[in-house]
N, CA, C and O atoms as CSV, one atom per row, in Angstrom:
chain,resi,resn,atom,element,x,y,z
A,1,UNK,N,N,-19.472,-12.779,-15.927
A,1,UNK,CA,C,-18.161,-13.108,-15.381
A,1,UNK,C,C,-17.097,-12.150,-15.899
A,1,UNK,O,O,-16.409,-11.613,-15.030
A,2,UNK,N,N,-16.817,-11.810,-17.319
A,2,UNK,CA,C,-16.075,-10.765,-17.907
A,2,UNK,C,C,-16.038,-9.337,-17.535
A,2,UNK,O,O,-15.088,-8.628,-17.868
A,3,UNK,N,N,-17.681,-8.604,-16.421
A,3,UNK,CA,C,-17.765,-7.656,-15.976
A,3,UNK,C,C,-17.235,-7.901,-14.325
A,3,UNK,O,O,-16.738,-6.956,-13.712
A,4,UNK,N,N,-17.348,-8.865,-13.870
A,4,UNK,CA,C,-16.866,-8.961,-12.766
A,4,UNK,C,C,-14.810,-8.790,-12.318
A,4,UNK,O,O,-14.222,-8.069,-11.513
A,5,UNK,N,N,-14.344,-9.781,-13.252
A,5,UNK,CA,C,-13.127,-10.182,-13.958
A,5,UNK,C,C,-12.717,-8.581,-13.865
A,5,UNK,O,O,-12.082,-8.201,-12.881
A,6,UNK,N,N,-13.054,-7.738,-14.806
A,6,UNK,CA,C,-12.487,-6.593,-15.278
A,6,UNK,C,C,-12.743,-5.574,-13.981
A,6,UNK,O,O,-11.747,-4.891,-13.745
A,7,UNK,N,N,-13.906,-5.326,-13.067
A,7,UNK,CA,C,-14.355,-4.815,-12.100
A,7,UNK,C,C,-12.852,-5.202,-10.945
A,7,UNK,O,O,-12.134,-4.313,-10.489
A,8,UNK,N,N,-12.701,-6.362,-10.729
A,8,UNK,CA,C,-11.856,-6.926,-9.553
A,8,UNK,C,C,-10.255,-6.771,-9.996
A,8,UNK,O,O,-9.366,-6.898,-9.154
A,9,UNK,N,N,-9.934,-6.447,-11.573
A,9,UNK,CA,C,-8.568,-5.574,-12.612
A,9,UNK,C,C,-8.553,-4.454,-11.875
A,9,UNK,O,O,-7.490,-4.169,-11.322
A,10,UNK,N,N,-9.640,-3.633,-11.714
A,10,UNK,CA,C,-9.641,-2.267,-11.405
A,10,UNK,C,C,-9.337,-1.773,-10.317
A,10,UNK,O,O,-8.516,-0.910,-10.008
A,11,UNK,N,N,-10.477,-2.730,-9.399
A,11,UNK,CA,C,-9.495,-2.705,-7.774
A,11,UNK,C,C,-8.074,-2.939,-7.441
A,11,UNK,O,O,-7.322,-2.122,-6.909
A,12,UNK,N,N,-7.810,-4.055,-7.783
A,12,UNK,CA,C,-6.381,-3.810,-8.016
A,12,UNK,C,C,-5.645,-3.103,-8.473
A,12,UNK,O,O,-4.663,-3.119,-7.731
A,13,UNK,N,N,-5.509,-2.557,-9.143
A,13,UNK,CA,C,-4.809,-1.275,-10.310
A,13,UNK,C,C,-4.866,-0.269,-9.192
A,13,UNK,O,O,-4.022,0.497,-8.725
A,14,UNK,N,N,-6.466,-0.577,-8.833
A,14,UNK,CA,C,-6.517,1.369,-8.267
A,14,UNK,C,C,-5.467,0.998,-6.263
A,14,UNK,O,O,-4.838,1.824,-5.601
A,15,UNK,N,N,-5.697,-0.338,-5.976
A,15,UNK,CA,C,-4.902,-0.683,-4.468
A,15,UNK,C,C,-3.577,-0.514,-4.774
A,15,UNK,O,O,-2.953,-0.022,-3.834
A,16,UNK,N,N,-2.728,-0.814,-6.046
A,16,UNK,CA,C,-1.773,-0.832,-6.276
A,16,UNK,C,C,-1.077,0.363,-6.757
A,16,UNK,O,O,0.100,0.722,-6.721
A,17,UNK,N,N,-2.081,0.835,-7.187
A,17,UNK,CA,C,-1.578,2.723,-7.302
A,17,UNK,C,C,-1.461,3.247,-5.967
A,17,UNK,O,O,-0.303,3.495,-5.631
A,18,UNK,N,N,-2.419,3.494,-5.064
A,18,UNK,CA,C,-2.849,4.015,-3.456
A,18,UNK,C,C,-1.568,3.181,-2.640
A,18,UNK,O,O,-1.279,3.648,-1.538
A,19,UNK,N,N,-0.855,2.086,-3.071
A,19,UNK,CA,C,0.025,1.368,-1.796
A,19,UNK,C,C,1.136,2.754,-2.732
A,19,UNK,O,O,1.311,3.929,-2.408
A,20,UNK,N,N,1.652,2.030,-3.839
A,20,UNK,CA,C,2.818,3.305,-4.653
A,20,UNK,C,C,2.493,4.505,-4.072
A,20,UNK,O,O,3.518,5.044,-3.654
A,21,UNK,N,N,1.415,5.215,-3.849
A,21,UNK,CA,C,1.627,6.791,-3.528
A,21,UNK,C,C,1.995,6.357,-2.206
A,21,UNK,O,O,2.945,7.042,-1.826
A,22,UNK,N,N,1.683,5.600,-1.436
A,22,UNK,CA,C,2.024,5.531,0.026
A,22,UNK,C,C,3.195,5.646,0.558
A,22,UNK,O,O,3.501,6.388,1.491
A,23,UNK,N,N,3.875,4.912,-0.028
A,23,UNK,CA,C,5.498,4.398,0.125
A,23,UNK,C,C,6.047,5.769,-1.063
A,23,UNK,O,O,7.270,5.733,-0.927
A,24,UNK,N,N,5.912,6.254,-1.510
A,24,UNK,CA,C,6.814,7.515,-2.433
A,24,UNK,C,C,6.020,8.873,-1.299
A,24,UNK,O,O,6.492,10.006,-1.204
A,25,UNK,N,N,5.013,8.483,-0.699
A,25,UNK,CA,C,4.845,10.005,-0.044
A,25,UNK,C,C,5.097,10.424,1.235
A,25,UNK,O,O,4.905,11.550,1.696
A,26,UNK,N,N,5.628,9.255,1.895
A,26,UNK,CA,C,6.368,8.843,3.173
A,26,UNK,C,C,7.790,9.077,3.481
A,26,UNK,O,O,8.382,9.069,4.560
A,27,UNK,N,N,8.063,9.217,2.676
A,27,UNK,CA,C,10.135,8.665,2.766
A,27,UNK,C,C,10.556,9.593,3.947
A,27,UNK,O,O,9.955,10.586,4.357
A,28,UNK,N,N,11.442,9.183,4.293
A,28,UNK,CA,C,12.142,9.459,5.322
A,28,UNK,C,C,13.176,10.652,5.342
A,28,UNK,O,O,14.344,10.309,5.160
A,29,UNK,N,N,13.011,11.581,5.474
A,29,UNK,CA,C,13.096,12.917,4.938
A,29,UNK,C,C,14.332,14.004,6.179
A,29,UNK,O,O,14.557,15.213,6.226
A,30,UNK,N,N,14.719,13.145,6.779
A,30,UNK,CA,C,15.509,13.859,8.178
A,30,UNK,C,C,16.962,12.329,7.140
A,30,UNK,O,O,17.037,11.215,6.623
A,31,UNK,N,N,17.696,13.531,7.498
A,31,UNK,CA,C,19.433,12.408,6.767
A,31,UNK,C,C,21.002,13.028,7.193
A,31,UNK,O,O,21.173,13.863,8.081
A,32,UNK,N,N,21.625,12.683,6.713
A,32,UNK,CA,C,22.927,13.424,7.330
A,32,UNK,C,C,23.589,12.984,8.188
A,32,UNK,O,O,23.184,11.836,8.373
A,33,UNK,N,N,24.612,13.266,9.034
A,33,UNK,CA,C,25.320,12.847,9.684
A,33,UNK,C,C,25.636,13.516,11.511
A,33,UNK,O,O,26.554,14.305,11.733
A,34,UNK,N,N,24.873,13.105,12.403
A,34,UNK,CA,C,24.908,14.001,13.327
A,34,UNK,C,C,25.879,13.522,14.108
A,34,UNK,O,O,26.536,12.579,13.667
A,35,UNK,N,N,26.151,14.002,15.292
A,35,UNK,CA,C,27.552,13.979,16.527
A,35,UNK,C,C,26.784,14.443,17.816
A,35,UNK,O,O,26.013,15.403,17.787
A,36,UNK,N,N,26.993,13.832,18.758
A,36,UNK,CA,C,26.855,14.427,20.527
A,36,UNK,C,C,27.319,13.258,21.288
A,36,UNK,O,O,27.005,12.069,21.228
A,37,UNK,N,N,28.287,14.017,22.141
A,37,UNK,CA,C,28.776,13.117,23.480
A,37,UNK,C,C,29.190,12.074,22.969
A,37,UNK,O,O,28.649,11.049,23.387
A,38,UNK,N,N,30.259,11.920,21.915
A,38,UNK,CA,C,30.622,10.723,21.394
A,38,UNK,C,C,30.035,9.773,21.036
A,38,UNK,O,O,30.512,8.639,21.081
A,39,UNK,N,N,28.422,10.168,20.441
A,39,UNK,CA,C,27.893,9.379,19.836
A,39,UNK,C,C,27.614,9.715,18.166
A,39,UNK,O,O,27.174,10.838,17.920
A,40,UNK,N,N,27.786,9.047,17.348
A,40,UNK,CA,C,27.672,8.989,15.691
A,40,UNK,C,C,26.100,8.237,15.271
A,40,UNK,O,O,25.704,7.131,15.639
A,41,UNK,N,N,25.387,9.230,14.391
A,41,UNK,CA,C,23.947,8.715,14.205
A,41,UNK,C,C,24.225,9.303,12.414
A,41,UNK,O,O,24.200,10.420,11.896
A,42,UNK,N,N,24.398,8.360,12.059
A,42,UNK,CA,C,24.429,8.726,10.053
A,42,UNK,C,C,23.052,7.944,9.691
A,42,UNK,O,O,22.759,6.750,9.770
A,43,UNK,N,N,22.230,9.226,9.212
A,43,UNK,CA,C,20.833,8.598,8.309
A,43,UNK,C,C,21.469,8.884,7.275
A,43,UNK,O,O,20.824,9.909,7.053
A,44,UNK,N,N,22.399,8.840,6.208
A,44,UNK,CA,C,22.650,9.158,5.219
A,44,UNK,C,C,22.288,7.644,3.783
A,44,UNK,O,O,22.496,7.798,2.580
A,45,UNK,N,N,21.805,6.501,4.360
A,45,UNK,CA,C,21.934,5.190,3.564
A,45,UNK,C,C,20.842,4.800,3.300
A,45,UNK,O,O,20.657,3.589,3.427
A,46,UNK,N,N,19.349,5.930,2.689
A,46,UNK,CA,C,18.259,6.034,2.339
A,46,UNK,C,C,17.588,5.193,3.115
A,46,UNK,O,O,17.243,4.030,2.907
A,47,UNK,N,N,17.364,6.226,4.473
A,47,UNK,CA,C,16.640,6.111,5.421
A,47,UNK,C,C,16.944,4.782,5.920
A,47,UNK,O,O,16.258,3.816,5.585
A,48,UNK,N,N,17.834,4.692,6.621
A,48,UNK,CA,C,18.609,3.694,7.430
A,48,UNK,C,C,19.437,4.051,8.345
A,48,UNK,O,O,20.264,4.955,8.226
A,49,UNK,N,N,19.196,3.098,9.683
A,49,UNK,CA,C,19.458,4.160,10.741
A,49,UNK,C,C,21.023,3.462,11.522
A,49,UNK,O,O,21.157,2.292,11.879
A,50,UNK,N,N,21.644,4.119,11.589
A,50,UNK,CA,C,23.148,3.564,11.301
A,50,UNK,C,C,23.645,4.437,12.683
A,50,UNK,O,O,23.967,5.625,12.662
A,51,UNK,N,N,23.629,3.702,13.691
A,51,UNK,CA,C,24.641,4.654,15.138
A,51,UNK,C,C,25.690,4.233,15.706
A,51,UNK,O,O,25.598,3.009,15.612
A,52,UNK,N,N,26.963,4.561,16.425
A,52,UNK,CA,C,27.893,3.951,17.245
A,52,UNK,C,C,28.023,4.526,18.178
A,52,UNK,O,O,27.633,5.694,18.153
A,53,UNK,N,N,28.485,4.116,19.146
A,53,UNK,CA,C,28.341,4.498,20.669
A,53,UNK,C,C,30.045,5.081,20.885
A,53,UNK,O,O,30.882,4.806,20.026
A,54,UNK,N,N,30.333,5.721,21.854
A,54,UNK,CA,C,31.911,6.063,22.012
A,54,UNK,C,C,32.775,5.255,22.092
A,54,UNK,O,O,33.968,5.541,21.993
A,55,UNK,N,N,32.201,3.788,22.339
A,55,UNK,CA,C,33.313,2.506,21.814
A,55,UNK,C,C,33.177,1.643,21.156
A,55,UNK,O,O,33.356,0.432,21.286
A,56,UNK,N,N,32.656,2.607,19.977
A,56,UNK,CA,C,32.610,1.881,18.606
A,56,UNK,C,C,31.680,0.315,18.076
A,56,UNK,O,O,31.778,-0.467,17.130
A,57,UNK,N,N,30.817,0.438,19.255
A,57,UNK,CA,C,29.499,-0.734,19.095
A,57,UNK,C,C,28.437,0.328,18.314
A,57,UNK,O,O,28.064,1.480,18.537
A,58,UNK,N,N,28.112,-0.836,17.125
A,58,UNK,CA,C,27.229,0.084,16.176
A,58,UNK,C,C,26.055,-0.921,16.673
A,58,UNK,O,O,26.095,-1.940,17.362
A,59,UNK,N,N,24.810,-0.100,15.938
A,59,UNK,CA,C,23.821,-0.984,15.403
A,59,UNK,C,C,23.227,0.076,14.035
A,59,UNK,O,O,23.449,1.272,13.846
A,60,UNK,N,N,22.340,-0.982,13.154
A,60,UNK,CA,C,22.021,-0.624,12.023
A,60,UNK,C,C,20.864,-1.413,11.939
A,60,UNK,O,O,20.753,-2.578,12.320
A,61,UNK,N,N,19.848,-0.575,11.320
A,61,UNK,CA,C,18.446,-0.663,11.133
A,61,UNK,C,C,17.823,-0.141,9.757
A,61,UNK,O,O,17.592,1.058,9.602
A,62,UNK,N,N,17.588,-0.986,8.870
A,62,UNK,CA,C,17.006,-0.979,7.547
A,62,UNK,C,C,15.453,-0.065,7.516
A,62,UNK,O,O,14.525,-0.274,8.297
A,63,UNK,N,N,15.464,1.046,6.334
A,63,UNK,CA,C,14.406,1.592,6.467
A,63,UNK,C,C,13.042,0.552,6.555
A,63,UNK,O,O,11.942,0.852,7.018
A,64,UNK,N,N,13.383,-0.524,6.073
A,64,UNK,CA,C,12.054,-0.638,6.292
A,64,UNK,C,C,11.566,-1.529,7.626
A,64,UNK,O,O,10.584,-2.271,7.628
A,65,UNK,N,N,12.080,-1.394,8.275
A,65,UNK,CA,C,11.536,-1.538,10.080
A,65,UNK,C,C,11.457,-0.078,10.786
A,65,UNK,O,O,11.585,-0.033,12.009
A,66,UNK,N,N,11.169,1.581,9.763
A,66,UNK,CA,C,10.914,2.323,10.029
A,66,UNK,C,C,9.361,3.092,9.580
A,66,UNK,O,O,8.794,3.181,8.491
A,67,UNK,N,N,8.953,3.640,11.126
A,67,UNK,CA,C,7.388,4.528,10.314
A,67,UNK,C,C,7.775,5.945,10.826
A,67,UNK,O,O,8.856,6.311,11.285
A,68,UNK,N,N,6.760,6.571,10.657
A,68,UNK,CA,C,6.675,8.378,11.054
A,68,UNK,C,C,5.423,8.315,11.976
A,68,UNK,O,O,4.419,7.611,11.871
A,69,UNK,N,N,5.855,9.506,13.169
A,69,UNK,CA,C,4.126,9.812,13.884
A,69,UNK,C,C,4.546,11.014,13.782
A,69,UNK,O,O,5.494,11.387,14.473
A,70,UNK,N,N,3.832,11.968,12.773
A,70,UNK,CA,C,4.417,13.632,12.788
A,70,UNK,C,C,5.889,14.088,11.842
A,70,UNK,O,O,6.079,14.072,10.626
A,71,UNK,N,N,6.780,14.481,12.979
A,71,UNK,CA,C,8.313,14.623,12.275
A,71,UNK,C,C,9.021,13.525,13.065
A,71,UNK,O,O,10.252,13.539,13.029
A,72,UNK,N,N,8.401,12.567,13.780
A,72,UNK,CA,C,9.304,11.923,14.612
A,72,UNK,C,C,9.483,10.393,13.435
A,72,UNK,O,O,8.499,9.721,13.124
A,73,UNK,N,N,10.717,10.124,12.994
A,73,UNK,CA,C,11.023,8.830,12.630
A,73,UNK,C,C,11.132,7.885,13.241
A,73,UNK,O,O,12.073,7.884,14.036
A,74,UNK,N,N,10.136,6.482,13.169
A,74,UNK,CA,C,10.772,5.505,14.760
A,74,UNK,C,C,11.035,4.473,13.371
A,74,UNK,O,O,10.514,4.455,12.256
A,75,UNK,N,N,12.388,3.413,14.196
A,75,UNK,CA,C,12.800,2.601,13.864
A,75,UNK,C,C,12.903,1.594,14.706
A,75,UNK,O,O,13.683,1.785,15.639
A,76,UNK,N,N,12.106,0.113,14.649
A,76,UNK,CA,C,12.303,-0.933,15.527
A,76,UNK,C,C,13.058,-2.065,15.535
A,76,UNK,O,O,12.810,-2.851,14.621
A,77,UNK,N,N,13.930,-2.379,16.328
A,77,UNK,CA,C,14.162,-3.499,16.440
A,77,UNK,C,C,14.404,-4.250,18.018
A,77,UNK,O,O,14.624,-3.829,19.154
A,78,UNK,N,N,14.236,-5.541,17.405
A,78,UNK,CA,C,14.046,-6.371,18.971
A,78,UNK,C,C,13.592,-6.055,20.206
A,78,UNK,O,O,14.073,-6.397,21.286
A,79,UNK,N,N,12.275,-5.125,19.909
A,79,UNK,CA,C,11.267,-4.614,20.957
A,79,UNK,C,C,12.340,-2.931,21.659
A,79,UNK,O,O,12.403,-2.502,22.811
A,80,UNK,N,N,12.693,-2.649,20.975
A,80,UNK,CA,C,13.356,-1.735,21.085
A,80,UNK,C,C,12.916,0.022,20.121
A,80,UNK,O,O,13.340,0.233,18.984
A,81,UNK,N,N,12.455,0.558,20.526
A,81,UNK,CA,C,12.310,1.912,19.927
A,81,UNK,C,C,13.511,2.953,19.498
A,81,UNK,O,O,14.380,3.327,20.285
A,82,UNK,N,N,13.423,3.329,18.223
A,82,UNK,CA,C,14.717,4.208,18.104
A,82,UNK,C,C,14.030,5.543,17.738
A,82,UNK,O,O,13.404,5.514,16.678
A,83,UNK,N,N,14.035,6.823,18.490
A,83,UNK,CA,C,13.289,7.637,17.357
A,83,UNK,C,C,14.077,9.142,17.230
A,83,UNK,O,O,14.745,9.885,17.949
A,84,UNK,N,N,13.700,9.109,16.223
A,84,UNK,CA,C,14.710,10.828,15.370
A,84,UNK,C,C,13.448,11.429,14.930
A,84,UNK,O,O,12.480,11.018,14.290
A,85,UNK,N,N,13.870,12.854,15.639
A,85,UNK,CA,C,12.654,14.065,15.556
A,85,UNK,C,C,13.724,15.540,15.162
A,85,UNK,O,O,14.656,15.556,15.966
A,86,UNK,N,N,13.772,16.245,14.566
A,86,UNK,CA,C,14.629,17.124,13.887
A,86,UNK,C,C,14.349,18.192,14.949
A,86,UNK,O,O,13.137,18.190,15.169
A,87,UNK,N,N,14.981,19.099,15.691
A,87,UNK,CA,C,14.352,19.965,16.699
A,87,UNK,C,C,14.817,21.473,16.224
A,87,UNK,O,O,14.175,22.428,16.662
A,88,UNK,N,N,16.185,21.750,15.124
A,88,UNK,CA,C,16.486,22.509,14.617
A,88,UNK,C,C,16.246,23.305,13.814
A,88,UNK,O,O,15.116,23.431,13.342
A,89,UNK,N,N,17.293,24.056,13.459
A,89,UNK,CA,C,16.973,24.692,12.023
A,89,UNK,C,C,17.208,23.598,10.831
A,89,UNK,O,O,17.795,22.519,10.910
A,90,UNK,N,N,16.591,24.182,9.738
A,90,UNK,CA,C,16.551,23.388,8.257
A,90,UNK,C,C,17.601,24.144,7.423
A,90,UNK,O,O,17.746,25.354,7.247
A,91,UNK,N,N,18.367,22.968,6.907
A,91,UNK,CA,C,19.676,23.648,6.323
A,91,UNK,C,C,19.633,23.778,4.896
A,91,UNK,O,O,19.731,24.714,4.102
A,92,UNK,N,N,19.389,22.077,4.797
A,92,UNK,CA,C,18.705,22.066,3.422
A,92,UNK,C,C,18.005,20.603,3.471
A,92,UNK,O,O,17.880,19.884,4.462
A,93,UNK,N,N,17.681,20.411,2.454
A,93,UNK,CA,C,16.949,18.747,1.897
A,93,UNK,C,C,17.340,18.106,3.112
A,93,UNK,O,O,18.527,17.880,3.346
A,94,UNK,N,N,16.552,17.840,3.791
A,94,UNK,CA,C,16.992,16.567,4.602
A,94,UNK,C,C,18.222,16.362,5.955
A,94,UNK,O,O,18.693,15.378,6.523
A,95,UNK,N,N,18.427,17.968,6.090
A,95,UNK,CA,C,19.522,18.096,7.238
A,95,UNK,C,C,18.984,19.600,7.568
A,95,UNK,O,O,18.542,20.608,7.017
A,96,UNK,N,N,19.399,18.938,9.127
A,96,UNK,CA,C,18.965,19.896,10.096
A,96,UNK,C,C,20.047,20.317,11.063
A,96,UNK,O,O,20.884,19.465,11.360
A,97,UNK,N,N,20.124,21.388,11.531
A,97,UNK,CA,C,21.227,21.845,12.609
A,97,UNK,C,C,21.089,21.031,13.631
A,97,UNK,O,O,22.209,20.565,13.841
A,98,UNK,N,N,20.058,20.448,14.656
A,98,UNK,CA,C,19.822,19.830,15.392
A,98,UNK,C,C,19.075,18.152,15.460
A,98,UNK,O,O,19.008,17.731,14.305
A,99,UNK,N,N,18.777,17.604,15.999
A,99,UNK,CA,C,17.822,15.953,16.247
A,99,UNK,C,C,17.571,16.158,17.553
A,99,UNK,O,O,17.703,17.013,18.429
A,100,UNK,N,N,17.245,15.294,17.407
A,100,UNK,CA,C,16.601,14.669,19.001
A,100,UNK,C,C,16.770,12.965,18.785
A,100,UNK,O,O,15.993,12.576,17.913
A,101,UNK,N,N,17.609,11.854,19.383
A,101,UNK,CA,C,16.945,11.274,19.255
A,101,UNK,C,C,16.910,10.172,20.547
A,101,UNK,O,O,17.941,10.024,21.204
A,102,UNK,N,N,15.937,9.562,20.818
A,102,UNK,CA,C,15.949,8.658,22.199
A,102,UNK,C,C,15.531,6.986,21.696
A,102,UNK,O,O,14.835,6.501,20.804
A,103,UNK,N,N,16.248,6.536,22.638
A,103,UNK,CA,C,15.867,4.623,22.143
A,103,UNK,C,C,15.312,4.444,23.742
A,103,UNK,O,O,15.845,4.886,24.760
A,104,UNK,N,N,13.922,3.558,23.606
A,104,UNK,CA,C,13.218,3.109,24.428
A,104,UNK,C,C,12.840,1.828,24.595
A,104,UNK,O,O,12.039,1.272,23.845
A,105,UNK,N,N,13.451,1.224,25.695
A,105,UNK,CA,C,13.501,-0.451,25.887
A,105,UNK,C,C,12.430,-1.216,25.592
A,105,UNK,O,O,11.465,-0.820,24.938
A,106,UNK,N,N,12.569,-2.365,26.075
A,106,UNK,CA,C,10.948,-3.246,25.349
A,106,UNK,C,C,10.338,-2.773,26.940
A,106,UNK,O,O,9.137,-3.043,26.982
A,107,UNK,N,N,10.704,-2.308,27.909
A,107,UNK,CA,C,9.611,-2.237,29.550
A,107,UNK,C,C,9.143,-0.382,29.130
A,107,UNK,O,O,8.547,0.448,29.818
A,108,UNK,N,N,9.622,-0.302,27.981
A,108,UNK,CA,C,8.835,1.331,27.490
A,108,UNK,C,C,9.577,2.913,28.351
A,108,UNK,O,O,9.077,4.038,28.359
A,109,UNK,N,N,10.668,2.533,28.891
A,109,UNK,CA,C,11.712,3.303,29.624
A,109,UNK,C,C,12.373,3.642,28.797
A,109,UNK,O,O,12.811,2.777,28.038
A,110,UNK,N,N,12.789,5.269,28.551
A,110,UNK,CA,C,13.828,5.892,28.163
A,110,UNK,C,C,14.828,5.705,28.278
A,110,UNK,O,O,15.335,6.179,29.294
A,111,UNK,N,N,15.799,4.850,27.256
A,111,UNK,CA,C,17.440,4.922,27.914
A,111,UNK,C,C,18.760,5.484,27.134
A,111,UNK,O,O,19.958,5.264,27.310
A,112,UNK,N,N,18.085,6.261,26.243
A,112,UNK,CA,C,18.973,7.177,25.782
A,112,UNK,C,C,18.163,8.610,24.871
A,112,UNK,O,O,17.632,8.540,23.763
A,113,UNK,N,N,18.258,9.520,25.525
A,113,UNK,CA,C,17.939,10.657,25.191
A,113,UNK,C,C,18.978,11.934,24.898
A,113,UNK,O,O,18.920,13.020,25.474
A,114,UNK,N,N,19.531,11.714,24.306
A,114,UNK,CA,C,19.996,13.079,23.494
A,114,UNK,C,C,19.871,14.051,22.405
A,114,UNK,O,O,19.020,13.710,21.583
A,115,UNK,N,N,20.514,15.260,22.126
A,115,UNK,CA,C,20.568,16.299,21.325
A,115,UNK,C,C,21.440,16.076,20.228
A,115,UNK,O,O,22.538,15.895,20.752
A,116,UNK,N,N,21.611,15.953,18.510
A,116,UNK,CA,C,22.590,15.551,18.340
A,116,UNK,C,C,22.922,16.920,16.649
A,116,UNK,O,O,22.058,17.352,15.885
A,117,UNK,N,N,24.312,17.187,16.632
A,117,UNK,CA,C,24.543,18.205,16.080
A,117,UNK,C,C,24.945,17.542,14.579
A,117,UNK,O,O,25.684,16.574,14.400
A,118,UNK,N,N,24.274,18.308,13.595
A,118,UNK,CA,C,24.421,17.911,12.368
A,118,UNK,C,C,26.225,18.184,12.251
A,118,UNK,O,O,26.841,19.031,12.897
A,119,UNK,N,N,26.906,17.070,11.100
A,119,UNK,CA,C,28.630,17.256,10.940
A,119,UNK,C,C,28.496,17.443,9.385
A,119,UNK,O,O,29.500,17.628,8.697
């Protein structure tokens, strides 16, 4: 029982190390403050996705209702897709001259696709 006990310590230790590298080797790595067509998209609130529209209706989305496929960041809420893909140059850490980013309804339709310029 004491070899088993210590065997089933280890798995754990070693799942709980492998989840830690997971979540520290992931982070959300696109930040800053972009602008287009009177729209405001600030990732600046460790990886939290923070936008307002030209009349000042925000929404805000906590990193952690966010994953990665590639360079593309998606963030979900209420069957709703948000996703930021960097299409620019690299300026420095975490800001880019350009984004991309588009939100896609819960019927899987594009309804906002723009270009957006780092400020």
């Amino acid at each position: 029982m004491m070899k088993f006990t210590k065997f089933l310590c280890q798995i754990i230790s070693i799942a709980t190390i492998g989840m830690a590298t997971a979540a520290i080797a992931n982070p959300i790595s696109i930040s800053g403050a972009y602008k287009g067509d009177g729209y405001i998209l600030d990732l600046s609130s460790g990886g939290e996705y923070h936008s307002c529209d030209p009349r000042n209706r925000c929404v805000t989305i906590p990193r952690t209702q966010s994953t990665q496929q590639g360079q593309t960041y998606i963030w979900k809420r209420n069957g709703y897709s948000y996703q930021v893909t960097p299409v620019g140059n690299r300026l420095k850490a975490g800001h880019y001259t350009r984004i991309s980013v588009r939100v896609i309804d819960t019927k899987q339709r594009v309804i906002f696709d723009r270009i957006m310029r780092y400020q």
